[in-house]
Each structure stands twice: as structure tokens, then as C-alpha cells.
NUMIVEX-290715 format. One line per field, with one value per residue: x, y, z of N, C-alpha, C in turn; residue number from 1. Coordinates in Angstrom, 3 decimals. Atoms other than C-alpha are relative to their C-alpha. Layout:
// residues N
nc1 <- (X:...)
nc2 <- (Y:...)
nc3 <- (Z:...)
cac1 <- (X:...)
cac2 <- (Y:...)
cac3 <- (Z:...)
cc1 <- (X:...)
cc2 <- (Y:...)
cc3 <- (Z:...)
nr <- (NUM:...)
END
This chain:
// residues 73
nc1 <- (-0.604:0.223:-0.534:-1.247:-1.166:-0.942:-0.908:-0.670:-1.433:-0.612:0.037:-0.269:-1.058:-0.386:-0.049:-1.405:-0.903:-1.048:-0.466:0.349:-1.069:-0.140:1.456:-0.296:-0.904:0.171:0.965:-1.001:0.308:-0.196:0.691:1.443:0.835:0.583:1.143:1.366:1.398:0.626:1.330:0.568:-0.270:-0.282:-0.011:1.456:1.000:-0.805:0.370:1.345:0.171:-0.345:0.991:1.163:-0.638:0.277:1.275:0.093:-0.451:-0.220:-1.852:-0.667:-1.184:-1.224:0.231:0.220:-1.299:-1.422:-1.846:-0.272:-1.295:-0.553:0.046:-0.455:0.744)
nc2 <- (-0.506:0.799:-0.915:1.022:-0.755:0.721:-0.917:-0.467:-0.172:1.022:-0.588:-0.969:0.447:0.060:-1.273:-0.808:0.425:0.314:0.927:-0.265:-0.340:-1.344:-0.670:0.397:-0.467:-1.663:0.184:0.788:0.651:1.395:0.422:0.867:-1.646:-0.737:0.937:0.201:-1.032:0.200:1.263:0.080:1.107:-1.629:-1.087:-0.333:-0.935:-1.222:-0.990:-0.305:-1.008:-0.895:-0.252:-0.209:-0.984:-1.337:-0.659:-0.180:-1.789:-0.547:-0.527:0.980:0.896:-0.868:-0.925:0.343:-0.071:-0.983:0.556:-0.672:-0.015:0.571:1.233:0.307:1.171)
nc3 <- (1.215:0.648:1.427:0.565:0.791:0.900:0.429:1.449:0.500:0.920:1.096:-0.154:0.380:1.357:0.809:-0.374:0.542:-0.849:-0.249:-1.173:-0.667:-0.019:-1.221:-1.413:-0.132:0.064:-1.170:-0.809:-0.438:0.809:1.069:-0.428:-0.462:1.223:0.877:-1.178:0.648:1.495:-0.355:-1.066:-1.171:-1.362:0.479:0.752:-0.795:-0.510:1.378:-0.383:-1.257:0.167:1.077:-0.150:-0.858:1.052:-0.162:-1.185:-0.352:1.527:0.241:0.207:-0.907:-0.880:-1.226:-1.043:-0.743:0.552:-0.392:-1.930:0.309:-0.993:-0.008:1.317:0.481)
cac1 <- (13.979:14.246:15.975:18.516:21.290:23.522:26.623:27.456:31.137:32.143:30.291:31.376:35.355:34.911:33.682:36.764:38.689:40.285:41.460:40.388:43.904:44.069:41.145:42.795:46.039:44.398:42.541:45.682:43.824:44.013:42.549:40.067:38.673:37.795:36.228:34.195:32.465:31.795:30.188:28.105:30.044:31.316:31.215:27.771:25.799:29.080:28.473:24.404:24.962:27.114:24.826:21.974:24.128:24.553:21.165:20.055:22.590:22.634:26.453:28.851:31.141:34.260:31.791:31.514:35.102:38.702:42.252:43.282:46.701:47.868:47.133:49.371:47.987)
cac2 <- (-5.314:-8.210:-6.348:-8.684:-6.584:-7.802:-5.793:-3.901:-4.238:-6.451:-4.389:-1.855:-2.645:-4.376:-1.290:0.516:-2.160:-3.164:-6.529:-7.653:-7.726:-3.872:-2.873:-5.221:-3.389:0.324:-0.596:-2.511:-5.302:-9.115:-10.277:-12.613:-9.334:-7.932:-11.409:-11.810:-8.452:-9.253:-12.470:-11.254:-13.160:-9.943:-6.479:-6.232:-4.716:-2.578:-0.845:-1.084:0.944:3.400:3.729:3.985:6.968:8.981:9.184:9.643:13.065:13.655:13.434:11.288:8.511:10.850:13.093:10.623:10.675:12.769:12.208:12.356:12.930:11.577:8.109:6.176:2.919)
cac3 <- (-1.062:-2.782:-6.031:-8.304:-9.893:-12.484:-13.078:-16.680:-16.046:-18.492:-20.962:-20.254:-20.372:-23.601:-24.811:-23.632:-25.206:-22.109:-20.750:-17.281:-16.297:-17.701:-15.320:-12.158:-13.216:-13.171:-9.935:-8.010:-7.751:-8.765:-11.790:-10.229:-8.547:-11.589:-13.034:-9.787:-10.319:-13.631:-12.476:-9.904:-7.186:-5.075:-5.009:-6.759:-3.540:-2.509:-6.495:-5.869:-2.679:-3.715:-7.298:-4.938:-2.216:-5.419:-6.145:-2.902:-2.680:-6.669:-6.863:-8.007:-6.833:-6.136:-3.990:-1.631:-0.957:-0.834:-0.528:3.171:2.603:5.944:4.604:2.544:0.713)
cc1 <- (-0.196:0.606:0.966:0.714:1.172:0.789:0.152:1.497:0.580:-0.173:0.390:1.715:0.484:-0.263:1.061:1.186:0.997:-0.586:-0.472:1.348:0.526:-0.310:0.898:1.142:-0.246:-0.838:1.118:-0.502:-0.136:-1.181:-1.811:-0.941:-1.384:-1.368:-1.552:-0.878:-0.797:-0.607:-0.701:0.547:0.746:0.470:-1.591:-1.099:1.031:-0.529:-1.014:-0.263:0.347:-0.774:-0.948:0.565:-0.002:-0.986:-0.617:0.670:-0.078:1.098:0.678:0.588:1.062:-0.600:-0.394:1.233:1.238:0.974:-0.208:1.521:1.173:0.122:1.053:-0.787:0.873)
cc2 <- (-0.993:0.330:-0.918:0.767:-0.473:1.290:0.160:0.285:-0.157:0.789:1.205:0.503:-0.846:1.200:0.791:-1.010:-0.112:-1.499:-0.200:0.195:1.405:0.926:-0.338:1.195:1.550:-0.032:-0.316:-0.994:-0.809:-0.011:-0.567:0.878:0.421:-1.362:-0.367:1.006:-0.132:-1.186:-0.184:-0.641:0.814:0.713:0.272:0.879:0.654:1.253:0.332:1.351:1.387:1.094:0.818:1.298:1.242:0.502:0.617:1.606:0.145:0.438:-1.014:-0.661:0.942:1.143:-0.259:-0.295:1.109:-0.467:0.562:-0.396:-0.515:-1.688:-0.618:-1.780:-1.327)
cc3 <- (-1.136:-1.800:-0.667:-0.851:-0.549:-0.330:-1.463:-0.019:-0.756:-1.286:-0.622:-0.405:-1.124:-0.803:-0.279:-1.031:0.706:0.064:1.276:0.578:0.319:1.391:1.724:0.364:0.392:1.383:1.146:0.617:-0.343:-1.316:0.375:0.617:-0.917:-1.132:1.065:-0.001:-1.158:0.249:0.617:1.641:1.222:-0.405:-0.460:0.791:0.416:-1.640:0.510:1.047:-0.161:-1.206:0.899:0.981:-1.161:-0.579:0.688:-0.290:-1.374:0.177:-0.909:0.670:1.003:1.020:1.180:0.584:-0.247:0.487:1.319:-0.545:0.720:-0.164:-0.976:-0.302:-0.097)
nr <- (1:2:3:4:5:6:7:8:9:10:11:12:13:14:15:16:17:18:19:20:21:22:23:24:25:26:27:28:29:30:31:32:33:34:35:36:37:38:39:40:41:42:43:44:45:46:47:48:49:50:51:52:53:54:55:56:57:58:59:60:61:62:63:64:65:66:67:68:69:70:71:72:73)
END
């Protein structure tokens, strides 16, 4: 493969005119989370994969999953 993928999070959430804390907060997930995607430092091939699954079926994100209602979080 050999492929190097740099995330557009960052640019993406200043666009929005959010905060990283906003994003951790709308996600339920720490701050540093949210700065580590944005710095390449993890997460970056979980996105890649899923990017590359929706191509693959021509769907979106949410059509690779659904509420199971039996679960709680």
C-alpha cells in the first residue's frame, strides 16, 4: 500500500466554528482524542478504512451501522 493520509479534521471543525473540546464534547470523548486525530497520531487508518468501505459499497458512514437497541453505552 504504502499510501500516507493526513486527516482534514481540523479543517474541517474550524470551518464549523467549533472548538476541539466542542467536537470531544459532541463525540463523548476526551479532548486529547480529538487533537490526536487532528495530528495524525490515532484514528487516521480507522477513518481511511471506513472512507475506503464506503466506496467500496457506495454508501455512507451510518450505512455501515444501526442502533441495536439492546445495547446501552
Amino acid at each position: 500500500m504504502g499510501e500516507k493520509y493526513v486527516t482534514k479534521l481540523a479543517k474541517l471543525r474550524e470551518a464549523k466554528g467549533l472548538t476541539q473540546r466542542q467536537v470531544a464534547d459532541a463525540l463523548s470523548v476526551d479532548p486529547s482524542t480529538v487533537r490526536n486525530w487532528e495530528r495524525n497520531r490515532e484514528g487516521t487508518s480507522m477513518i481511511v478504512r471506513v472512507a475506503k468501505l464506503c466506496d467500496l459499497f457506495e454508501c455512507s458512514p451510518w450505512d455501515l451501522v444501526e442502533l441495536d437497541e439492546g445495547i446501552e453505552e
